[in-house]
C-alpha positions as CSV (number, residue, x, y, z in Angstrom):
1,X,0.0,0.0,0.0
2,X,1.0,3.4,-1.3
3,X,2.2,6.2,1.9
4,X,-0.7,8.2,0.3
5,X,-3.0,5.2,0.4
6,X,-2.0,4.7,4.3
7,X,-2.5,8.7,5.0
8,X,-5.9,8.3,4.2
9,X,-6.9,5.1,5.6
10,X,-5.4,6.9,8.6
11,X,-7.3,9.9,8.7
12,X,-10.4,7.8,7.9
13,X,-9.9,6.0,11.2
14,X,-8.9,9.2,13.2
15,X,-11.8,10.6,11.9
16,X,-14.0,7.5,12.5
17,X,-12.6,7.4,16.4
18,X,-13.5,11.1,16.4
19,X,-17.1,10.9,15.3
20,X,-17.5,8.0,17.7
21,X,-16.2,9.9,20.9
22,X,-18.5,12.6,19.7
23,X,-21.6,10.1,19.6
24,X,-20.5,8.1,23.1
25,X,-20.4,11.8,24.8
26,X,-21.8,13.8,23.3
27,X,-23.9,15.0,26.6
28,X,-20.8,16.3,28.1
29,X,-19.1,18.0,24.9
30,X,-22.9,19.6,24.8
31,X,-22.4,21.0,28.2
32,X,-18.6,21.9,27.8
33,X,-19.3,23.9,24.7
34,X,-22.5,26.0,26.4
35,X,-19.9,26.7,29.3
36,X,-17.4,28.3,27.1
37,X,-20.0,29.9,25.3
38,X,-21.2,31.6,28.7
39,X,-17.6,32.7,29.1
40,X,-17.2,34.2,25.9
41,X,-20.7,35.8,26.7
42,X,-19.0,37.2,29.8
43,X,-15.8,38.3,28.4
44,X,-17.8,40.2,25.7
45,X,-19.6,41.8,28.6
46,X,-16.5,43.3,31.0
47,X,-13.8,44.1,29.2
48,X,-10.9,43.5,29.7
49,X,-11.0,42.2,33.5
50,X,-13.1,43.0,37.0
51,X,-11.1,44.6,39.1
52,X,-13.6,45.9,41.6
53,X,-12.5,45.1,44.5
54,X,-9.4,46.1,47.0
55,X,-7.8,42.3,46.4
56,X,-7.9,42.5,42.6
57,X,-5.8,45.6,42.5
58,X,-3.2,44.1,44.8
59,X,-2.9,41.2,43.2
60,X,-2.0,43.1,40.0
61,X,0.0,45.7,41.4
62,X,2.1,42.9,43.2
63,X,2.3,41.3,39.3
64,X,3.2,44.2,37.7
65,X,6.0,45.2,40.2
66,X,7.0,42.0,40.7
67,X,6.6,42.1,44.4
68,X,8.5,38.9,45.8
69,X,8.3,39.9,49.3
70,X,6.4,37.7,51.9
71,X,3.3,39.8,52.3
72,X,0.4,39.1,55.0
73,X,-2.5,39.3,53.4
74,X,-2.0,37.9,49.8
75,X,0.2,34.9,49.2
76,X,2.8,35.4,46.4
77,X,1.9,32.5,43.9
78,X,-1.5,34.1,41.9
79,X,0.7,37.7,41.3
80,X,3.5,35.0,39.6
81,X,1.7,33.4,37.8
82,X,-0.4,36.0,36.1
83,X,2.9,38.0,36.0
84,X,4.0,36.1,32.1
85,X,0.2,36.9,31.2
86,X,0.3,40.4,31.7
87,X,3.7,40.8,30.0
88,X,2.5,38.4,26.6
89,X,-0.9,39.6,26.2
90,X,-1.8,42.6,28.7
91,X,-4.6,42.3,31.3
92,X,-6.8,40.4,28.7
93,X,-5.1,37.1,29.0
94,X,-5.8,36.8,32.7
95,X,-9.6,36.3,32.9
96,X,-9.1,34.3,29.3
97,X,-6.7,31.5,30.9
98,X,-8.9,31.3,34.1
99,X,-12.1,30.9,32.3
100,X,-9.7,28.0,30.2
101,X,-9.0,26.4,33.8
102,X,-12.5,26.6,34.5
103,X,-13.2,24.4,31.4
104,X,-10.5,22.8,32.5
105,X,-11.7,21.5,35.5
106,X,-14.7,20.2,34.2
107,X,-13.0,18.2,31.5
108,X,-10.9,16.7,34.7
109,X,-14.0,15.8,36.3
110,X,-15.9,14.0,33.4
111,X,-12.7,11.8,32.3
112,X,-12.0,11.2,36.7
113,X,-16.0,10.2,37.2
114,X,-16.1,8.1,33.7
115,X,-12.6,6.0,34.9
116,X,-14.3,5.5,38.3
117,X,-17.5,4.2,36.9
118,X,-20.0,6.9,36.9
119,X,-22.2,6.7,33.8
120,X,-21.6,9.3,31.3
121,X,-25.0,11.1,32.0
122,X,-24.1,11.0,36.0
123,X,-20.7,12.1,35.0
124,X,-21.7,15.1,32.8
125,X,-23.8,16.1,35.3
126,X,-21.2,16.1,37.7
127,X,-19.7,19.3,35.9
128,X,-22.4,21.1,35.4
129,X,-21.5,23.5,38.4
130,X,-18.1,24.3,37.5
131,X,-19.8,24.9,34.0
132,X,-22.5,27.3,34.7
133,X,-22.6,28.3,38.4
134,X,-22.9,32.1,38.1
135,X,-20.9,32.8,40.6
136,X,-18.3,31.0,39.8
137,X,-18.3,32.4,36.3
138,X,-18.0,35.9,37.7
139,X,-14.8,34.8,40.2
140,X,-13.2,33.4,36.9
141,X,-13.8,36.8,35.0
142,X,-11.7,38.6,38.2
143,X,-8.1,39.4,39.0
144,X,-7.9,36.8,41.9
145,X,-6.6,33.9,42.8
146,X,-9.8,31.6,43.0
147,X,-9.6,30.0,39.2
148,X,-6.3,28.8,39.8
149,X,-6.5,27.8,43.0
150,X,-9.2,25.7,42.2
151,X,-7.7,24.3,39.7
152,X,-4.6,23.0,41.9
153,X,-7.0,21.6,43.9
154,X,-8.9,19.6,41.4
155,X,-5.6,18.8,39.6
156,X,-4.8,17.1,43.2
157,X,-7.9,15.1,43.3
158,X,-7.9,13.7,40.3
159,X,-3.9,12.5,40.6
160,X,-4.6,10.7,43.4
161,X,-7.8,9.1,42.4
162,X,-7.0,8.4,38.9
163,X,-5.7,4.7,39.5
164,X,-5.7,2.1,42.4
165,X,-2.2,2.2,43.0
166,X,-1.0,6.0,41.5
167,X,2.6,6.2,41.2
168,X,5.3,7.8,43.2
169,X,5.1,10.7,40.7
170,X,1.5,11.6,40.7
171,X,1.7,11.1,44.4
172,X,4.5,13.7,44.8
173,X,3.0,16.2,41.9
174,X,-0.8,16.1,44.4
175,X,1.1,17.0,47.5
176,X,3.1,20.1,45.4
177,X,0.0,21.0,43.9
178,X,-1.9,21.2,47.5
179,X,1.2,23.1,48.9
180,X,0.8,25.7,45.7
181,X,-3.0,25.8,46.3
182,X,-1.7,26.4,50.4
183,X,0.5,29.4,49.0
184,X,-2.1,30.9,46.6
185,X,-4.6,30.8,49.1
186,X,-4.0,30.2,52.6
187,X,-7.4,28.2,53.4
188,X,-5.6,25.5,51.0
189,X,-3.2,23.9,53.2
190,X,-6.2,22.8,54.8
191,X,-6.8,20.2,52.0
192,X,-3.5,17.7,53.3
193,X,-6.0,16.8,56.3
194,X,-8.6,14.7,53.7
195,X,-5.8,13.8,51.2
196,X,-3.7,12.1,53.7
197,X,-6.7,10.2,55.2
198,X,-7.4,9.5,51.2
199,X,-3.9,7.9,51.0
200,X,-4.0,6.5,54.0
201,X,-7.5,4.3,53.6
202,X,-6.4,3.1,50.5
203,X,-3.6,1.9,51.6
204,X,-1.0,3.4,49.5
205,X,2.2,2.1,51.6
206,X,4.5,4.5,53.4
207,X,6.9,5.3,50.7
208,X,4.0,7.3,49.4
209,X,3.0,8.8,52.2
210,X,6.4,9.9,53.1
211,X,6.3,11.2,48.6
212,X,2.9,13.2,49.9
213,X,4.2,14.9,52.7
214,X,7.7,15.8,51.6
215,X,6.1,16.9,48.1
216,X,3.7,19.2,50.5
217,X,5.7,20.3,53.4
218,X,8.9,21.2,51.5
219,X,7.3,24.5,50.0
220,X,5.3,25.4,52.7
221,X,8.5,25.3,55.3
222,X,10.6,27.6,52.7
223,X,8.1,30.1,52.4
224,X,7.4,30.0,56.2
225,X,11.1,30.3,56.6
226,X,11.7,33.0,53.9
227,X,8.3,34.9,55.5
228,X,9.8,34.8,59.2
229,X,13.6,35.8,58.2
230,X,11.6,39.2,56.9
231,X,8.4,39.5,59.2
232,X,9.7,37.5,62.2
233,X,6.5,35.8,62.4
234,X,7.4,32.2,60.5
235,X,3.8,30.3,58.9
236,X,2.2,30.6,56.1
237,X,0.9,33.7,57.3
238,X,2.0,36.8,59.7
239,X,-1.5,37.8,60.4
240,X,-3.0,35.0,61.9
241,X,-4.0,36.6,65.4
242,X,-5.4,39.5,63.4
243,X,-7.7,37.0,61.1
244,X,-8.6,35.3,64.6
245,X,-9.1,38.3,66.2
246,X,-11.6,39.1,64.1
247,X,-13.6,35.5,64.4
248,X,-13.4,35.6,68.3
249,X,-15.0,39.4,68.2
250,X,-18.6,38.3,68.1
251,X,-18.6,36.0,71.2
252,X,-15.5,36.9,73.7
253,X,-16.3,38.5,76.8
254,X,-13.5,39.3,79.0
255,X,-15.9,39.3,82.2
256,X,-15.8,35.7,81.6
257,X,-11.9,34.8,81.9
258,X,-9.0,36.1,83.8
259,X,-7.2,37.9,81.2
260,X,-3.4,39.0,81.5
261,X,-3.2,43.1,81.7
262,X,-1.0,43.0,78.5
263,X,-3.9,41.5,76.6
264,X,-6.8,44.0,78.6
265,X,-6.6,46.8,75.7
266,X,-8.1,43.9,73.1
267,X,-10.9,43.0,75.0
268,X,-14.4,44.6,73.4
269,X,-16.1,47.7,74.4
270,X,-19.3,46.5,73.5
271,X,-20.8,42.9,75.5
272,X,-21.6,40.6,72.8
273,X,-25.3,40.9,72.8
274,X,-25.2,44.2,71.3
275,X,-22.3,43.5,69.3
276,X,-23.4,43.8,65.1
277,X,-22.7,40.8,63.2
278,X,-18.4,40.3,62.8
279,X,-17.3,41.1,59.7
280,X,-14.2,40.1,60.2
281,X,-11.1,42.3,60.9
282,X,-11.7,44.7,58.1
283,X,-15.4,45.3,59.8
284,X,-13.5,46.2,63.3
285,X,-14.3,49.8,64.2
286,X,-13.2,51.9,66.9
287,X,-16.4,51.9,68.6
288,X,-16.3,47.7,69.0
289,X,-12.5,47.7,70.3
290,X,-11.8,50.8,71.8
291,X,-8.8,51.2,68.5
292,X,-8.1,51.4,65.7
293,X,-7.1,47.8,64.3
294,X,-5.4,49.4,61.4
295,X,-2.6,51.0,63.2
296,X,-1.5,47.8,64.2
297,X,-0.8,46.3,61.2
298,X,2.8,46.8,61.2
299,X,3.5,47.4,64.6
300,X,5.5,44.8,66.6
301,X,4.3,42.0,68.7
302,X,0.7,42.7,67.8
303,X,0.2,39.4,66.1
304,X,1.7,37.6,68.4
305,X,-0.5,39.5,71.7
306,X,-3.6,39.1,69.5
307,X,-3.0,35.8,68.7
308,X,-2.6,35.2,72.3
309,X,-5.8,36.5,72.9
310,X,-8.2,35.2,70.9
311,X,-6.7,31.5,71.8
312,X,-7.8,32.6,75.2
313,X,-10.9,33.2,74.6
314,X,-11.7,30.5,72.7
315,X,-10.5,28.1,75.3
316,X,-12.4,29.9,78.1
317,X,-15.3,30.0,75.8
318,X,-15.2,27.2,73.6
319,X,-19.4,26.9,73.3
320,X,-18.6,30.4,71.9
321,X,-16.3,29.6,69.2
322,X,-18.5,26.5,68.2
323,X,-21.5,28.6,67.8
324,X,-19.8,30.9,65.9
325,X,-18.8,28.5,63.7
326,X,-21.6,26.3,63.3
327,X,-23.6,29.7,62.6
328,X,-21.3,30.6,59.5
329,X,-21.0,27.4,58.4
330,X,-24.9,27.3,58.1
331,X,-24.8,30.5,56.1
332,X,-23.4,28.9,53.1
333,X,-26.4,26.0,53.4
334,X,-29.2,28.6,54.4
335,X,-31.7,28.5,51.5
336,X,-31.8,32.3,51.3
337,X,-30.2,34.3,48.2
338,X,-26.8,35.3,49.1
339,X,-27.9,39.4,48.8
340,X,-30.0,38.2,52.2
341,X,-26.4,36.6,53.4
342,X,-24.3,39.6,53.7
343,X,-24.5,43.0,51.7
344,X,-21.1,42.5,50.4
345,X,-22.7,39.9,47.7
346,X,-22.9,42.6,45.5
347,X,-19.6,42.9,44.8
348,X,-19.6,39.3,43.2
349,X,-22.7,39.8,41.4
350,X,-22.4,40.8,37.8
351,X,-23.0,44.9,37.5
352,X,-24.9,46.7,34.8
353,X,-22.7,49.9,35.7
354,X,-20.3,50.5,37.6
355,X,-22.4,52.9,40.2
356,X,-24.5,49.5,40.9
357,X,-21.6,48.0,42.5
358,X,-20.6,50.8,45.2
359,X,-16.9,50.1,44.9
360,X,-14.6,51.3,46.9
361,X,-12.9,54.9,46.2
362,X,-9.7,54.1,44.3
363,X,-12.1,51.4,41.9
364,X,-14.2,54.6,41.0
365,X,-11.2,56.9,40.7
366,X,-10.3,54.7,38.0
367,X,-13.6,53.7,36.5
368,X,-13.1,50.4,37.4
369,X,-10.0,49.5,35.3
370,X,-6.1,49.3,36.3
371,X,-4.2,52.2,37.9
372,X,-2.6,54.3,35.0
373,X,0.9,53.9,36.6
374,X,0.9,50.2,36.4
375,X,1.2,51.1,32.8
376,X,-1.9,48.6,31.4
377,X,-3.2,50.6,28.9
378,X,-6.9,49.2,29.6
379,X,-10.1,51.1,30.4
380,X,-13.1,49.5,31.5
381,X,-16.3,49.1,29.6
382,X,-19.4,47.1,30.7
383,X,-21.7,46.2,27.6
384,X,-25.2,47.0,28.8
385,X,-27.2,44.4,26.8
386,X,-24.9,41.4,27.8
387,X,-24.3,42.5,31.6
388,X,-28.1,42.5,31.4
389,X,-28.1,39.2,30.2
390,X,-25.5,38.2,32.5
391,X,-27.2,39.4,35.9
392,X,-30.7,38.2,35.0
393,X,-28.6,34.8,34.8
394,X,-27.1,34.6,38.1
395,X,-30.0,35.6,39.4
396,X,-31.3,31.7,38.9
397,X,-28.5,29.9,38.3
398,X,-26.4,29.4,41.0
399,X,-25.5,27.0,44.0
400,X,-28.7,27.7,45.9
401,X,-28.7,26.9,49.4
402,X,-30.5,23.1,48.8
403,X,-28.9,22.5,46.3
404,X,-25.6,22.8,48.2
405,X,-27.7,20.9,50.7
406,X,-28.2,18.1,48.6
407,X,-24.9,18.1,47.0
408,X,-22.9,17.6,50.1
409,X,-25.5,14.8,51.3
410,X,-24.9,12.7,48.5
411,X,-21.0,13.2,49.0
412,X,-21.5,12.2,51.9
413,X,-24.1,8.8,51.5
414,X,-21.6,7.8,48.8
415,X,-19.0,8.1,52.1
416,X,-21.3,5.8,54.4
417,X,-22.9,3.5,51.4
418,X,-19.7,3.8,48.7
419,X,-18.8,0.0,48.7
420,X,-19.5,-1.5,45.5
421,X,-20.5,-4.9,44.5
422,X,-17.1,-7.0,44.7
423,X,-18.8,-9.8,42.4
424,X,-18.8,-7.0,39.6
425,X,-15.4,-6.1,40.1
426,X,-16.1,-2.6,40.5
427,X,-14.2,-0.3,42.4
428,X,-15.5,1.0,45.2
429,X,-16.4,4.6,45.7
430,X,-16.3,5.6,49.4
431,X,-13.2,6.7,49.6
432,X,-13.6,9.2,46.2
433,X,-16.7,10.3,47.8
434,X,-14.6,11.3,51.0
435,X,-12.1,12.9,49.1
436,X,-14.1,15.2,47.1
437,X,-16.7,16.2,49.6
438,X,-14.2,16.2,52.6
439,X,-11.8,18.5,50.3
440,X,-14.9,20.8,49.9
441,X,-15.9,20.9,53.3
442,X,-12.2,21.9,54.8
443,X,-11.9,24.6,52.4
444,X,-16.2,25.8,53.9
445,X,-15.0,25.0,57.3
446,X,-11.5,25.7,57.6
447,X,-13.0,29.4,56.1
448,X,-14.8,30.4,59.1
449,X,-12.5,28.8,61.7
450,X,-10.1,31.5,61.6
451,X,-12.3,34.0,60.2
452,X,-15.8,35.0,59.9
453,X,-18.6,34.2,56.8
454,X,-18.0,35.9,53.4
455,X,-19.8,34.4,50.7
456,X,-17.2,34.3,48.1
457,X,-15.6,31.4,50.3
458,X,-18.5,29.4,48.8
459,X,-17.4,29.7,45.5
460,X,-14.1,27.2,45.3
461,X,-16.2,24.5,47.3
462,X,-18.7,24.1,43.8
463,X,-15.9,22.4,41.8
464,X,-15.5,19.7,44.0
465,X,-19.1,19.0,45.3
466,X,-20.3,18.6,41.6
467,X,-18.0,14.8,41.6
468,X,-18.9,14.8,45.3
469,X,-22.6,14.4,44.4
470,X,-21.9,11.9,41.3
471,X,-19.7,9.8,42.9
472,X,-22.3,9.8,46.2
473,X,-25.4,9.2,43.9
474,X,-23.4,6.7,41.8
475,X,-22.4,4.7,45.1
476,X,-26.2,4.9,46.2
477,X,-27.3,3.2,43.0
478,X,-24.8,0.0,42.7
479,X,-25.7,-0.4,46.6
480,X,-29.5,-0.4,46.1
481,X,-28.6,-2.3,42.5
482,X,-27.0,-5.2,44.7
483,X,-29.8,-5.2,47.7
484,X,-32.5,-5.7,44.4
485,X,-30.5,-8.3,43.0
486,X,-29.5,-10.2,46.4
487,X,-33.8,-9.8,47.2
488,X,-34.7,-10.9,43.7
489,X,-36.4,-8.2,42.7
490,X,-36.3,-7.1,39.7
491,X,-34.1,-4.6,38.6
């Protein structure tokens, strides 16, 4: 047979396995191709970025300067890696490449939940809320970290669950990937806690264990140790009391503990039953603490007394702290719309103008596009008809209180029922089911443990309940599958 001959028998095949992947899954490509069209739909709509709030304009000013020093507040990983973006193709590339790692996800999820069994319907339906969450869309369309940092996550996930036995190298590339989620976003480190149960119910062996850890703990101890030879203060973080000293503000009550007269100026002005709801640090006035928070910021010790303090209270009130938690935690369940959550929910809503988001100061100074000194030569402009569009959508389609309800429940029956039938062969699912919906509820909980309810710390849990959910409901039906079969009923 002629080369020429052999070309086109070739591409007849290629194009024959084509049209039959097409045909087997054609549900998901359905959904994957809406999803990008609702990005496109969004990028059309804010040009080039959203970069209304305080975070998005540090982010990029740390980029732009290429600010490699430790900071507090805002890990250094997200201003590195958008840093090549900005310098290729300007502050357009940004939101393009995170709406490509949203899509990106969801193609990890299908080809995950399709390897583990999940049928291709329960599978693409798995996705759907990486795909068309509206919040999620907006958070993909700003200058912050979330996109990526979902994405490390996910990546994570799916290394580890990919295969019964994964190697040393997908092993060690999930524990890097956590500490980089960990370093983009401080809630991350959180996610080692479920991922070395993971490893350790499925009996990986030790060598991998040891792979996991060392792969994880390697970059979080040299930025801790690079962070403390600058601040003093080694961790991932040099604001920790501060963060905590904002949680502990809606229940301590220094008439209830001994406390040391160092610590005296922190306690609150105000007793806690005519306290307003804790917003956090940044919502600490003068009127609530007797100071002014802000001035502390860079003054000496005051981590370390705060910190002090609010571990006081929370072990002289530890019914306190629990409430406090459990209350926040139930805010991201509450089936309420988010705008009846907190009044910040605006900001993460998509705007018709920019006067409907009430931004603050230095976003209206510059009409809601970059500072002119950071040299992007990009103005802001909102398309009326497609923000329109775009706000009338989220209005409906996002993770509504039951449905996060129901999500998490079937992550979590897949945990207790995920044991499939061994006479089939099949793998079982509990321990997936644990890692997705475990990973999702450290990142909700971990959230409000050291600070207070904010509901964009909803937003990177929805990636990781969709699989939590299939792999839960799959789980469900191969266990009620075997009880008809082992009853004789018919199927």
């Amino acid at each position: 047979m002629s080369s020429q001959a052999t070309t086109k028998v070739f591409r007849a095949r290629s194009l024959e396995r084509v049209v039959s992947v097409m045909r087997e899954h054609w549900l998901f490509l359905l959904l994957l191709v809406s999803g990008a069209v609702m990005r496109v739909i969004v990028s059309l709509a804010y040009q080039p970025a959203l970069l209304l709030v305080r975070d998005a304009h540090a982010y990029l000013r740390r980029a732009v300067e290429l600010d490699l020093s430790p900071t507090v507040f805002r890990p250094m990983v997200y201003p590195l890696l958008i840093k090549p973006l900005l310098a290729i193709g300007g502050l357009d590339l940004v939101p393009l490449m995170q709406h490509l790692a949203g899509l990106g996800m969801a193609v990890l999820i299908y080809l995950l939940l399709i390897r583990l069994g999940c049928t291709r319907v329960l599978a693409a339906v798995g996705t759907v809320p990486v795909l068309f969450e509206g919040f999620q869309l907006n958070v993909e369309h700003f200058v912050l970290a979330e996109a990526f940092f979902e994405l490390m996550i996910v990546g994570a996930l799916v290394l580890l669950a990919w295969s019964d036995r994964p190697s040393f190298a997908a092993v060690g590339s999930a524990g890097a990937l956590i500490a980089l989620a960990g370093l983009t976003r401080y809630v991350g480190v959180l996610v080692i806690a479920p991922v070395l149960i993971y490893v350790l119910v499925r009996r990986m062996g030790w060598a991998r264990v040891t792979v996991l850890l060392a792969a994880f703990v390697i970059p979080i101890g040299a930025y801790s140790y690079w962070a403390g030879q600058s601040s003093g203060d080694y961790g991932v973080t040099g604001k920790n009391g501060f963060f905590l000293y904002g949680r502990v503000a809606s229940f301590a009550d220094c008439t209830e503990f001994d406390v040391p007269r160092e610590l005296q100026r922190f306690c609150f002005e105000i007793p806690p039953s005519e306290r307003p709801v804790s917003r956090g640090v940044w919502g600490l006035e003068p009127e609530l603490t007797g100071f002014n928070i802000r001035n502390l910021f860079n003054a000496p010790e005051a981590n370390a007394r705060l910190l002090r303090f609010s571990l006081l209270a929370i072990r002289n009130q530890p019914l306190g702290y629990a409430g406090a938690v459990a209350k926040d935690v139930w805010r991201f369940y509450e089936p309420i719309p988010p705008q009846a959550k907190e009044h910040n929910v605006r900001t993460w809503r998509f705007p018709r103008s920019l006067e409907e988001v009430d931004a603050h100061p230095f976003v209206v100074a510059n009409q809601g596009g970059p500072p002119p000194e950071l040299g992007l030569d990009d103005s802001f402009r909102i398309d009326s008809g497609l923000s329109g569009f775009m706000r009338s959508y989220q209005n409906v389609v996002y993770a509504q209180g039951l449905v996060l309800i129901l999500m998490t429940a079937l992550g979590l029956a897949g945990v207790v029922v995920g044991r499939r039938s061994r006479e089939a062969g099949e793998r079982s699912l509990r321990a997936e089911s644990f890692l997705f919906v475990g990973a999702a509820l450290v990142l909700l909980v971990g959230a409000v443990t050291n600070t207070v309810y904010h509901f964009r710390y909803v937003i990177p849990a929805i990636p990781l309940l969709g699989p939590a959910a299939a792999l839960g409901a799959s789980a469900v039906w191969s266990r009620a599958r075997v009880l008809r079969e082992r009853s004789g009923s018919p199927a």
